[in-house]
C-alpha positions in Angstrom: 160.4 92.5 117.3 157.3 94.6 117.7 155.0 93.0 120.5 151.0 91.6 119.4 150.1 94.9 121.7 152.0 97.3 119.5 151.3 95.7 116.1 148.2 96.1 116.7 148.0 99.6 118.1 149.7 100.4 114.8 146.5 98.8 113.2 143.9 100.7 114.5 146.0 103.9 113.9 146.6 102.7 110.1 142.6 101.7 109.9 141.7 105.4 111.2 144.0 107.6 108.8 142.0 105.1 106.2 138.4 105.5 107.5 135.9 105.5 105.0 132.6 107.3 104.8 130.0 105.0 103.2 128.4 107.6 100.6 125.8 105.1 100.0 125.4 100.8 100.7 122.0 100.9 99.6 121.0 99.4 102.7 121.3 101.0 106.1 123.5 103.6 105.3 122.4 105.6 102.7 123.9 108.9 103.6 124.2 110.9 100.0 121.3 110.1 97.8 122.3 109.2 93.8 120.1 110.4 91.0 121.0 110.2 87.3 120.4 111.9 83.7 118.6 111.4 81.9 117.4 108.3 83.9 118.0 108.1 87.8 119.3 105.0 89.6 116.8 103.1 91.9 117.2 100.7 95.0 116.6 97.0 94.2 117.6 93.3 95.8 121.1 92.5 94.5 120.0 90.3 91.5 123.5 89.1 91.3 124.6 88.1 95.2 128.0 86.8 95.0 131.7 87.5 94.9 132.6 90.1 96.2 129.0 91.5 97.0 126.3 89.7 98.7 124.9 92.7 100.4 120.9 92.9 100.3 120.5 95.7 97.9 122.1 97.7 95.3 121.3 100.5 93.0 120.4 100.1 89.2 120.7 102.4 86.7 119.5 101.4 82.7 121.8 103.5 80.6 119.9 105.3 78.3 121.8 106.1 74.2 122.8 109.8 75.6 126.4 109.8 75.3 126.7 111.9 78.5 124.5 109.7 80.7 125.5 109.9 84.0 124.6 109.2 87.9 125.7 111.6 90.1 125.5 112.7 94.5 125.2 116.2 95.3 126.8 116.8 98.9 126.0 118.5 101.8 129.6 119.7 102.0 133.1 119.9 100.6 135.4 116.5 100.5 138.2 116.5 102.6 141.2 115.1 101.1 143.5 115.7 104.3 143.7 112.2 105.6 142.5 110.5 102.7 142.5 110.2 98.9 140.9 107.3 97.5 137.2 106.4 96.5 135.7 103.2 95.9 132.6 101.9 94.5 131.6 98.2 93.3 130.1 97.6 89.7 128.4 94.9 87.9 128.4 95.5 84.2 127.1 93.5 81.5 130.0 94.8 79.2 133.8 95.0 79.6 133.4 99.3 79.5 135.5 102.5 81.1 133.7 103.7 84.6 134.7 107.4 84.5 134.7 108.7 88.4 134.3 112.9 88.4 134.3 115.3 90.9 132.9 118.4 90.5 132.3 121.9 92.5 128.3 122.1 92.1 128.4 125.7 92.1 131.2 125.7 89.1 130.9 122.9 87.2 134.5 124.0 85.3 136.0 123.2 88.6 136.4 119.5 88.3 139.0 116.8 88.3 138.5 112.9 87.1 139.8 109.7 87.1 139.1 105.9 84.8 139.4 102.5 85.3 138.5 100.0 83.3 136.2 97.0 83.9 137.9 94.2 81.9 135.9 91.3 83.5 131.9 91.9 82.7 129.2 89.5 84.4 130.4 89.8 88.1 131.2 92.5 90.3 134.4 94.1 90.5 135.9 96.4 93.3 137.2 100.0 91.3 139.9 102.5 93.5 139.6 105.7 92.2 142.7 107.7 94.1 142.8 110.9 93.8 145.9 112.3 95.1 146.7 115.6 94.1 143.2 116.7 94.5 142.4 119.6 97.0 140.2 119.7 100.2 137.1 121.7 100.2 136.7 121.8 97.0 134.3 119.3 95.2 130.7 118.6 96.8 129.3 116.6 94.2 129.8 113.3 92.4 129.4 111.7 89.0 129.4 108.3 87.1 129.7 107.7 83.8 129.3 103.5 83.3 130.5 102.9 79.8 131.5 106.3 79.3 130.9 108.4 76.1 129.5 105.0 75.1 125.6 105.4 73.5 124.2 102.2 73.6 121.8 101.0 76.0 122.6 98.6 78.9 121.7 97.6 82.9 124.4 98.5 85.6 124.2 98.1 89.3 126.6 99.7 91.8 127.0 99.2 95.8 129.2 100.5 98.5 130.3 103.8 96.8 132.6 104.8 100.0 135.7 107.4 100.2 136.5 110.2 102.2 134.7 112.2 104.9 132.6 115.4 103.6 133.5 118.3 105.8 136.3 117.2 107.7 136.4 114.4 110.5 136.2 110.7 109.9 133.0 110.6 108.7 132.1 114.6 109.1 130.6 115.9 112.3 127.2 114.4 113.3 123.9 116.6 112.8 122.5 117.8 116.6 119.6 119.8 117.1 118.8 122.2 116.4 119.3 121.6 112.6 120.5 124.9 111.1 122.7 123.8 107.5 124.9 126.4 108.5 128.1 124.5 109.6 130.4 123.4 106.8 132.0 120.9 109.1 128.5 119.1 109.7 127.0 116.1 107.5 123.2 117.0 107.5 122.9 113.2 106.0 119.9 114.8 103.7 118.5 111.2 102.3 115.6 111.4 100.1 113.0 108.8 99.6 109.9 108.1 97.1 110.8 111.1 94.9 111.9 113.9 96.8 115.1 115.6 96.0 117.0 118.0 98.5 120.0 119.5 99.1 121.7 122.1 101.2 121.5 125.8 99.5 121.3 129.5 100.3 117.9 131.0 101.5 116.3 132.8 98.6 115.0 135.3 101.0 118.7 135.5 102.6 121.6 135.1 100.9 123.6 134.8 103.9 121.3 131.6 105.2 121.9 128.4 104.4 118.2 126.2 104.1 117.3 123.1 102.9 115.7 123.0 99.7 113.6 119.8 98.5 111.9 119.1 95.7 109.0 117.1 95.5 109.1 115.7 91.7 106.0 114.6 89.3 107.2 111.5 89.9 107.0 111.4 93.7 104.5 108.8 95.7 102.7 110.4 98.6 104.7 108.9 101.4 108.1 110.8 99.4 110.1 112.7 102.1 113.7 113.5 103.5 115.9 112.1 106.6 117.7 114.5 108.1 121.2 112.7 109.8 121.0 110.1 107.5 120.7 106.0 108.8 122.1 107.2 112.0 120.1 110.2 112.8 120.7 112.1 115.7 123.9 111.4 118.3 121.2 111.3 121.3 118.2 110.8 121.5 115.2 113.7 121.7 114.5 114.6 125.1 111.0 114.0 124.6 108.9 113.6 127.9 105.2 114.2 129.5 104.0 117.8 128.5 107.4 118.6 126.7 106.2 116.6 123.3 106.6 119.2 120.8 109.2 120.3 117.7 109.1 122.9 115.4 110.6 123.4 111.7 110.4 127.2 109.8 108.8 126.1 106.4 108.6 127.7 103.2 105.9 126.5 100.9 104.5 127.5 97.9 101.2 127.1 99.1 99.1 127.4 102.3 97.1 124.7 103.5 99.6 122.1 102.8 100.5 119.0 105.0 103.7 118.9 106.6 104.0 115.4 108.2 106.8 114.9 111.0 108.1 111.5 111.8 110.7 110.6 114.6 111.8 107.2 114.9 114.8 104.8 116.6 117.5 104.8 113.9 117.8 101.2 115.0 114.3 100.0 114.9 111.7 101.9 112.7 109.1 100.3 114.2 109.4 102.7 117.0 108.1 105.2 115.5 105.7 108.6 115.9 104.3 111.0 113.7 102.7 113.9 113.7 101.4 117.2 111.1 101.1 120.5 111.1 99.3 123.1 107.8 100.7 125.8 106.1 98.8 128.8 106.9 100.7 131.2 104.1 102.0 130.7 100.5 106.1 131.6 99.2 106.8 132.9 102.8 108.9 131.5 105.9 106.6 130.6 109.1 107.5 128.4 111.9 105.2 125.4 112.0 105.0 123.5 115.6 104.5 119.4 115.6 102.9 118.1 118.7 103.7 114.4 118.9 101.4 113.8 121.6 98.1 114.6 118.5 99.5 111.5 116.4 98.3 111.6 112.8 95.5 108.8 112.4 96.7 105.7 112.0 100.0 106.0 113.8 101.4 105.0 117.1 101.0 107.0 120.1 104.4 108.8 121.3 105.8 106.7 123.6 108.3 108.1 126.6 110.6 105.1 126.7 111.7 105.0 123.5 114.5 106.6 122.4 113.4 108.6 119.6 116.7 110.3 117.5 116.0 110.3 113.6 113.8 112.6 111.7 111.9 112.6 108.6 110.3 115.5 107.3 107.1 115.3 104.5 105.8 117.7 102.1 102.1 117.8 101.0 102.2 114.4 102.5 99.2 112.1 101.3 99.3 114.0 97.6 101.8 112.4 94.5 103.4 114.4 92.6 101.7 113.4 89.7 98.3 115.2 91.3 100.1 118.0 92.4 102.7 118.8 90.4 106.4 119.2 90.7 106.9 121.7 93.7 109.5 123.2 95.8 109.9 123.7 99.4 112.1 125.2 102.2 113.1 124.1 105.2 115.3 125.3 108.5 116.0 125.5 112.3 114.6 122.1 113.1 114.0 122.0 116.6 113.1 120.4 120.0 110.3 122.1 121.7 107.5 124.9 120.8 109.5 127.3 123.4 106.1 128.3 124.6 107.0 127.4 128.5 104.5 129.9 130.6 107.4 130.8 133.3 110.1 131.1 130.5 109.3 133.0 127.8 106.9 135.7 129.4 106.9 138.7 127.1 107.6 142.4 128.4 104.8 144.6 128.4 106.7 147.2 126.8 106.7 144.5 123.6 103.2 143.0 123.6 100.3 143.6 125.6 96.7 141.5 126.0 93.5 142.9 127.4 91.5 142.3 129.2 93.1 139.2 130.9 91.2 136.9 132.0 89.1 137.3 128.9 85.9 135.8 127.5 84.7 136.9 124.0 87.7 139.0 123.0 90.6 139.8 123.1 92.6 143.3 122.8 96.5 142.3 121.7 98.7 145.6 121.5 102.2 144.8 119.5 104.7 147.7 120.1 107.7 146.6 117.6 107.8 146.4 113.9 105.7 144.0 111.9 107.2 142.5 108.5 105.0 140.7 106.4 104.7 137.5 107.7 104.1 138.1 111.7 101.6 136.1 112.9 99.5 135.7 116.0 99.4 132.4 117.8 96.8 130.6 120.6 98.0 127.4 121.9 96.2 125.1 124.8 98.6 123.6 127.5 98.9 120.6 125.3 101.0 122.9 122.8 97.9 122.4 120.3 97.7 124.8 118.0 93.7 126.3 118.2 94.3 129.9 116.0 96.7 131.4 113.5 96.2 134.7 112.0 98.4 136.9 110.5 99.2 140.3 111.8 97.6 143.4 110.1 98.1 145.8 112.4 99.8 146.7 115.8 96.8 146.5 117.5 94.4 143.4 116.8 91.0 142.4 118.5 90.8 138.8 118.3 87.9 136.6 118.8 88.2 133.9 121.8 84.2 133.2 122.3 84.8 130.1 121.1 87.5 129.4 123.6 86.7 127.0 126.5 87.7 128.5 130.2 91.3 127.7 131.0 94.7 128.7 130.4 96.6 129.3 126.8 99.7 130.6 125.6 99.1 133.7 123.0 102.3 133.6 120.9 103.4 136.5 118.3 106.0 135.1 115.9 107.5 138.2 114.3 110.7 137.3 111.6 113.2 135.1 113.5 111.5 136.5 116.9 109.1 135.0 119.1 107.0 136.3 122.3 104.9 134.6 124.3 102.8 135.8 127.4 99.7 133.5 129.1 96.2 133.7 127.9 93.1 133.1 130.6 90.0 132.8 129.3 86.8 132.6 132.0 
């Protein structure tokens, strides 16, 4: 006879081999975005709380007469089938109906495999299993639904609690950490859009061999639209935020300059403990590194506060414009970071790289840059604050820049050249 102690070590090994990842609840785990062709699903309180399902919201999706409708998740990684096979998702349909459950390879979408169950009591939710056990890891990084499949009339599902196995390996795939990168397979960036944006993991345009985030802010997007990086849980700890260390920085690609990018951090457990900050594009269809300073709090925010513990991030494009004004656009993102590296002791550039003169200056300033210049360097003049006070982009190797308007005090001059950065201190008398 097996003792209470043993049973039940037996359990928790049993429940971990069976660990689900919550794909989406709907509520405070919405970890994979759904959208949907030709009409896309949207978050709503459960009309129908009962059953098996009395969580607080769902997501509905109106069937249009296209025979091929669909909702579908594209993922940040591959599935992992290793430990476990089976996916599961709850449904409330109007009609008894086929739910058809595919997985597909987003890059090849002849690379699939599917299952069906049927839905024989309409009205009420049901629980559906779709095991898939002879499908291969690291394979399929996207998900579709047909409700009623090949069906072409028009009717009103909702579905909660789409769960199954972990994306990228582990139980529930490796957390996100800073700085955010896309470039490990084994990682769930938790990319969760909101108010019309839609994003997802891809290479860089400009560099095949980098993986970015690309997001799309659509017609139908309301100014406050914007992605969570890490998902509901955000970051693992918190960001070491503290007095005169307030500062991250994100490498944008926008199709514009002059463009708001807003930066939120919050408590993943309380979004009322929150701060945000912005930062403008200076350049159009090209990578530059934008720095946020959370101690210069957008109007009409809170003031960063030290103890919180701030460890979810929400990044906003052309934030305060719909999508409807501006139009459907697309932007980059990568190498989301803590600080603005611009330390005075830390980061001093050799002189055989950059040079300044004269220093202290007043009305100018002489800057002598000895390596090669692409097309996007730019030059950089910060206050000790980290506030950003000039950006100009580099012509030439040698530049004459205009500090008269400059109080006197100390700044950090910054060249940002490719993936490089050098810094050397600025006085100004």
């Amino acid at each position: 006879m097996k003792t209470p102690l043993c049973f039940l070590a037996m359990m928790l090994i049993v429940a971990n081999l069976n660990a689900q990842y919550i794909y989406n609840d709907f509520d405070g785990n919405q970890n994979v975005p759904f959208s949907g062709w030709p009409n896309p699903p949207t978050v709503v309180a459960n009309p129908n709380s009962g059953g098996i399902n009395t969580s607080a919201n769902v997501g509905k999706w109106v069937r249009s007469g296209e025979q091929w409708a669909h909702v579908f998740a594209e993922l940040s990684g591959k599935i992992d089938f290793t430990t476990n096979k089976k996916f599961y998702v709850k449904v409330w349909s109007p009609v008894a109906c086929n739910v058809l459950f595919k997985l597909e390879d987003k890059a090849n979408s002849a690379v699939f495999t599917e299952i069906s169950q049927a839905i024989t009591t309409p009205n009420q939710w049901v629980l559906l299993t779709f095991n898939f056990t002879s499908a291969p890891s690291a394979t399929y990084d996207k998900i579709v639904l047909f409700m009623d499949f090949s069906a072409t009339t028009d009717h009103t599902f909702y579905f909660d609690d789409v769960e199954g196995p972990a994306i990228g390996g582990g139980s529930a795939g490796n957390p996100v950490i800073l700085p955010v990168t896309f470039e490990d397979p084994l990682v769930n960036y938790g990319l969760t859009d909101f108010g019309g944006t839609a994003s997802e993991i891809v290479a860089d345009p400009a560099n095949a061999s980098n993986k970015v985030a690309k997001t799309i802010k659509t017609v139908s997007a309301e100014t406050w639209a914007g992605t969570t990086v890490g998902g509901a849980v955000g970051f693992p700890t918190p960001i070491p935020f503290a007095a005169g260390s307030t500062s991250m920085s994100v490498k944008v690609w926008s199709p514009t300059a002059g463009t708001p990018i807003r930066l939120k951090v919050e408590a993943s457990n309380d979004p009322t403990k929150s701060v945000e900050t912005e930062a403008l594009t200076t350049v159009a269809s090209a990578w530059q590194t934008l720095i946020f300073n959370f101690s210069n709090q957008a109007a009409g925010t809170a003031a960063i506060n030290f103890g919180y513990s701030y460890n979810k991030a929400s990044i906003f494009f052309n934030f305060g414009t719909t999508g409807a004004a501006a139009g459907e656009k697309t932007y980059y993102w990568d190498n989301m970071g803590f600080g603005a590296n611009m330390g005075l002791n830390s980061l001093q550039a050799d002189k055989n790289i950059f040079s300044t003169y004269p220093n202290p200056a007043s009305s100018f300033v002489n800057l002598d840059f000895k390596g090669s210049i692409d097309g996007n360097s730019q030059i950089e003049i910060y206050d000790l604050n980290s506030k950003l006070l000039k950006q100009i982009l580099i012509s030439d190797q040698h530049m004459k820049i205009n500090t008269a308007d400059l109080q006197s005090g100390v700044y950090m001059i910054r060249i940002l050249n490719g993936d490089k950065y050098y810094s050397n201190k600025l006085i100004i008398k």
